[in-house]
Each structure stands twice: as structure tokens, then as C-alpha cells.
TIKEKE-973347 format. One record per residue (C-alpha): residue number from 1; residue in one letter; y, z, x. Coordinates in nm, 3 decimals. Layout:
% TIKEKE-973347
<pt resi="NUM" resn="A" y="Y" z="Z" x="X"/>
...
//
This chain:
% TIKEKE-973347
<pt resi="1" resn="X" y="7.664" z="9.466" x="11.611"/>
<pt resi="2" resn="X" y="7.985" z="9.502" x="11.435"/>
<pt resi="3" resn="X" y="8.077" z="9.471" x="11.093"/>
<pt resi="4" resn="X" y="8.279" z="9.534" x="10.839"/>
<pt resi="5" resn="X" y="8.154" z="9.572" x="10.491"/>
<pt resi="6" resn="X" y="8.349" z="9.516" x="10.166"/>
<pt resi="7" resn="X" y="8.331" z="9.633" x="9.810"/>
<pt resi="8" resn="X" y="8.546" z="9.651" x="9.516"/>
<pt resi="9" resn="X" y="8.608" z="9.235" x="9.415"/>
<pt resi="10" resn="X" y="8.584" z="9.142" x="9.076"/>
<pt resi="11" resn="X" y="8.732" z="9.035" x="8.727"/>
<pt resi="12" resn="X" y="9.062" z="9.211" x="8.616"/>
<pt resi="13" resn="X" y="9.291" z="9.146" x="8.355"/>
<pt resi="14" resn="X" y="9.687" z="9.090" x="8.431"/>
<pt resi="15" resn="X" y="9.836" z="9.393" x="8.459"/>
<pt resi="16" resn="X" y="9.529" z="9.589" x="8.558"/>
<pt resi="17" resn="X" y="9.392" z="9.766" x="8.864"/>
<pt resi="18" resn="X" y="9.124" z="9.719" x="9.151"/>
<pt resi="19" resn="X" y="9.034" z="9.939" x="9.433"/>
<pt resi="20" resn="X" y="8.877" z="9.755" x="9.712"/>
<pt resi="21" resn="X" y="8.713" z="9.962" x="10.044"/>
<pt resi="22" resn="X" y="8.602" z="9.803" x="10.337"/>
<pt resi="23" resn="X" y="8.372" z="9.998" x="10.574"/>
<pt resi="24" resn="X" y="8.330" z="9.950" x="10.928"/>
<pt resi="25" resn="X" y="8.062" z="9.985" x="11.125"/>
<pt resi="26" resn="X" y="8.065" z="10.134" x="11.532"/>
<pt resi="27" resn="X" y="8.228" z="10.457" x="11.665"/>
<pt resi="28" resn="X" y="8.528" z="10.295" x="11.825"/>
<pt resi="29" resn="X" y="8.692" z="10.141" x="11.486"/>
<pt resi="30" resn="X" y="8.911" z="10.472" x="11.445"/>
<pt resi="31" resn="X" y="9.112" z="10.302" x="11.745"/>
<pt resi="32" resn="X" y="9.208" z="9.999" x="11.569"/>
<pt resi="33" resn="X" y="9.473" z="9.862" x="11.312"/>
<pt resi="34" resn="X" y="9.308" z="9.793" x="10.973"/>
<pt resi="35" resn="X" y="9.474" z="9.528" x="10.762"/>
<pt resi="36" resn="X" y="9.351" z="9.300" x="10.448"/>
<pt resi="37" resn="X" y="9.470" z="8.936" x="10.406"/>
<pt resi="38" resn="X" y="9.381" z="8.691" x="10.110"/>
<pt resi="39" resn="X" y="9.332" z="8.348" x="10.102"/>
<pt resi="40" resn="X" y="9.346" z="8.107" x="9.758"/>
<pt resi="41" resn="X" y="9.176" z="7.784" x="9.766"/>
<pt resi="42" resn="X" y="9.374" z="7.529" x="9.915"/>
<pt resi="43" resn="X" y="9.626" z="7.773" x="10.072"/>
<pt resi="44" resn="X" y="9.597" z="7.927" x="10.427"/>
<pt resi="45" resn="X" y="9.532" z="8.274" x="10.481"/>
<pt resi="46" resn="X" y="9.791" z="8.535" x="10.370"/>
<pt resi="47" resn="X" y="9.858" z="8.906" x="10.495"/>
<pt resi="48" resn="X" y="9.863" z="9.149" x="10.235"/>
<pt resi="49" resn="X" y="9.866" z="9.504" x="10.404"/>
<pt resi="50" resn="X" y="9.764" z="9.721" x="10.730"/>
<pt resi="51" resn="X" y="9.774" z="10.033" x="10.904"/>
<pt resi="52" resn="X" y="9.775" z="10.174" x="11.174"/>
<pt resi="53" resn="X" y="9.508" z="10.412" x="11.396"/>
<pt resi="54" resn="X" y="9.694" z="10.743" x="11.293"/>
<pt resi="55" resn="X" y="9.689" z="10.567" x="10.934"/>
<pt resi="56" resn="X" y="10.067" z="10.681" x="10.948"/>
<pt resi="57" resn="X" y="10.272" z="10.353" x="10.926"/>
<pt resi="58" resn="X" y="10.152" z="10.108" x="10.698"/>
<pt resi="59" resn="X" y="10.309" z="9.753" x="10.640"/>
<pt resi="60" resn="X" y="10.328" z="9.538" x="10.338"/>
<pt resi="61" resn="X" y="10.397" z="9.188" x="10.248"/>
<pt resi="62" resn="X" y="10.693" z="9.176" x="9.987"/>
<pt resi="63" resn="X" y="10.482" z="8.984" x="9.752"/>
<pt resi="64" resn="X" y="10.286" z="9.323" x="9.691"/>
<pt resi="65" resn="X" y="10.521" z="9.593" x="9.765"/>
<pt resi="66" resn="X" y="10.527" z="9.850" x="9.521"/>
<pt resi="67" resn="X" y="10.192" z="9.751" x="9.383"/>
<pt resi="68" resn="X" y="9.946" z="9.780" x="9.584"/>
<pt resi="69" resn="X" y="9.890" z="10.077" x="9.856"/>
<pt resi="70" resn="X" y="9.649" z="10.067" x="10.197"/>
<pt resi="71" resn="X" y="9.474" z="10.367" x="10.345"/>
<pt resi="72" resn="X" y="9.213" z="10.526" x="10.570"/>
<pt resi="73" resn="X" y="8.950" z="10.718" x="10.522"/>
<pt resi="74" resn="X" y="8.970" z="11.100" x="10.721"/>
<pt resi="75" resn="X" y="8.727" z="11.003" x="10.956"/>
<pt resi="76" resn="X" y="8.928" z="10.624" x="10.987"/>
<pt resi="77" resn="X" y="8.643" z="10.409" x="10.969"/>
<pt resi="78" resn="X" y="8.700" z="10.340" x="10.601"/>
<pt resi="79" resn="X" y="9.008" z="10.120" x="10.490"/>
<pt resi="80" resn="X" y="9.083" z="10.104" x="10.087"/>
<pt resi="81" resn="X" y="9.314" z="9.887" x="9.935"/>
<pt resi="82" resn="X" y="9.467" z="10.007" x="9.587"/>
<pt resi="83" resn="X" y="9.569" z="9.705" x="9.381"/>
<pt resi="84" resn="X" y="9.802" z="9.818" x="9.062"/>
<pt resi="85" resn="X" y="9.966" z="9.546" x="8.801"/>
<pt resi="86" resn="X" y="9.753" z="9.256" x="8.916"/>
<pt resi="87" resn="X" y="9.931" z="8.897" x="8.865"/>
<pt resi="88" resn="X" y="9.731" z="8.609" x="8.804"/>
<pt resi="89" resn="X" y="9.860" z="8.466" x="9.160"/>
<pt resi="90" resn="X" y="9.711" z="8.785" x="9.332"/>
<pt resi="91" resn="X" y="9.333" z="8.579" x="9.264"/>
<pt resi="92" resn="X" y="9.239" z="8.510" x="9.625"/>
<pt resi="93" resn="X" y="8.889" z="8.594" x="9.841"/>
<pt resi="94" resn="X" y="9.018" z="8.889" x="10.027"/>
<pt resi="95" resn="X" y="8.937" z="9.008" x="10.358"/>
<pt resi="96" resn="X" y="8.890" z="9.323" x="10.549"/>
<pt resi="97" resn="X" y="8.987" z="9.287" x="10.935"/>
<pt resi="98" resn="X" y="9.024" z="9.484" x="11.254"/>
<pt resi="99" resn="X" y="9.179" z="9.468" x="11.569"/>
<pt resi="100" resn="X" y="9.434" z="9.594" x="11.788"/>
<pt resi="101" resn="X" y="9.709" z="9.335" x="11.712"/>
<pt resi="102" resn="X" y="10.030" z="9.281" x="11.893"/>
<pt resi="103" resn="X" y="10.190" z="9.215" x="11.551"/>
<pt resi="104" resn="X" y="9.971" z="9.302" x="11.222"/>
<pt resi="105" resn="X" y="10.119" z="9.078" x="11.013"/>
<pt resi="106" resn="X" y="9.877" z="8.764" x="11.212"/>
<pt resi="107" resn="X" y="9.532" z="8.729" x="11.131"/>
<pt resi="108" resn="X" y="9.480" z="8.537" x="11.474"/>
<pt resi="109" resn="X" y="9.556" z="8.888" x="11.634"/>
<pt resi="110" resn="X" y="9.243" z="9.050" x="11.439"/>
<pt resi="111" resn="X" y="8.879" z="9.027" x="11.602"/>
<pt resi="112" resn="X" y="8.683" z="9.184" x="11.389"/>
<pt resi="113" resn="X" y="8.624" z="9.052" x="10.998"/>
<pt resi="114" resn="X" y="8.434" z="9.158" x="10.680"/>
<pt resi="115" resn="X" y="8.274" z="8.862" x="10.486"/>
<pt resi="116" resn="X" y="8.523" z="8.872" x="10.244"/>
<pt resi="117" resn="X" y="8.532" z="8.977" x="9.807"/>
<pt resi="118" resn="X" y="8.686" z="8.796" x="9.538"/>
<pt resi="119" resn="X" y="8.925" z="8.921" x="9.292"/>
<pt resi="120" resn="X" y="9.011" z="8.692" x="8.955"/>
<pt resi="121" resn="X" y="9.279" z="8.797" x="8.772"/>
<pt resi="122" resn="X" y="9.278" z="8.648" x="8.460"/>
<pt resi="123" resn="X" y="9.266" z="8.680" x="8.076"/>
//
């Protein structure tokens, strides 16, 4: 069975930091893009960052450039996401996912998917 295990969610303050990993289960996942989206409530779901197999290109939406930071583990099957100045609008469930997408920026492209953390940022 696959899966993909997250860790890391919680309660920050604006301006503060998170680190959230995402471990995957299985031999293969070293051959497949790792990305995180986030969804809000009553919003649809929103890419944040991936990267690639090598883990040598990553990609970025530009509401989080210079903030946060995705990487991979040395053996690949771990995926972190660094999360620096948190924003109140950065509160969203976030999810760990896995595929071999055509474009990474589309979560339809992405098979595989952790159950998902929260992070609250808020005073």
C-alpha cells in the first residue's frame, strides 16, 4: 500500500516558522516529483512548491517565493517543506503529493496523496 505520511502542522504566530516533512512509503517514490499544495476552506486547492526526482529544480508559486523552501531527503523518499515569515493567509490544510506530472504546478497530475496537516497562523 502506498502512502505518504505528514508531520510538522500546527499553531504559529505571523512572522514565524514551520517545517513540515512528508514521508513516503514504497521503494519506487525516489522516481517521482514531490510537491505540497494547500487548500483554505472555501477555496480550491492551491500549489505551493515541488521538486523534482534529482531534487535539482524546484518550482514555487509567487505567493511564497522567497519564504518558504522544498527539499528531499538523500535517499528521496522524504520531502520537507521550510515555511519562514508565515502570513495569516498562509493558514490552509496542506498536502503532501506524488506523481510523475506532465506539469507540477496541477494537483490533477499527482496520484499519490498524504492525508493532509494544518497550519494556523495566527496571533
Amino acid at each position: 500500500q502506498v502512502q505518504l505520511v505528514e508531520s510538522g502542522g500546527g499553531l504559529v504566530q505571523p512572522g514565524g516558522s514551520l517545517r513540515l516533512a512528508c514521508a513516503a512509503s514504497g521503494r519506487t517514490f525516489s522516481g517521482y516529483f514531490r510537491a505540497w499544495f494547500r487548500q483554505a476552506p472555501g477555496k480550491e486547492r492551491e500549489f505551493v512548491a515541488a521538486i523534482n526526482r534529482s531534487g535539482e529544480t524546484t518550482y514555487y508559486a509567487d505567493s511564497v517565493k522567497g519564504r518558504f523552501t522544498i527539499s528531499r531527503d538523500s535517499d528521496k523518499n522524504t520531502v520537507y517543506l521550510q515555511m519562514n515569515i508565515l502570513k495569516p493567509e498562509d493558514t490552509a490544510v496542506y498536502y503532501c503529493a506524488a506523481g510523475d506530472p506532465s506539469s507540477p504546478y496541477l494537483y490533477r497530475n499527482y496520484r499519490h496523496w498524504g492525508q493532509g496537516t494544518q497550519v494556523t497562523v495566527s496571533s
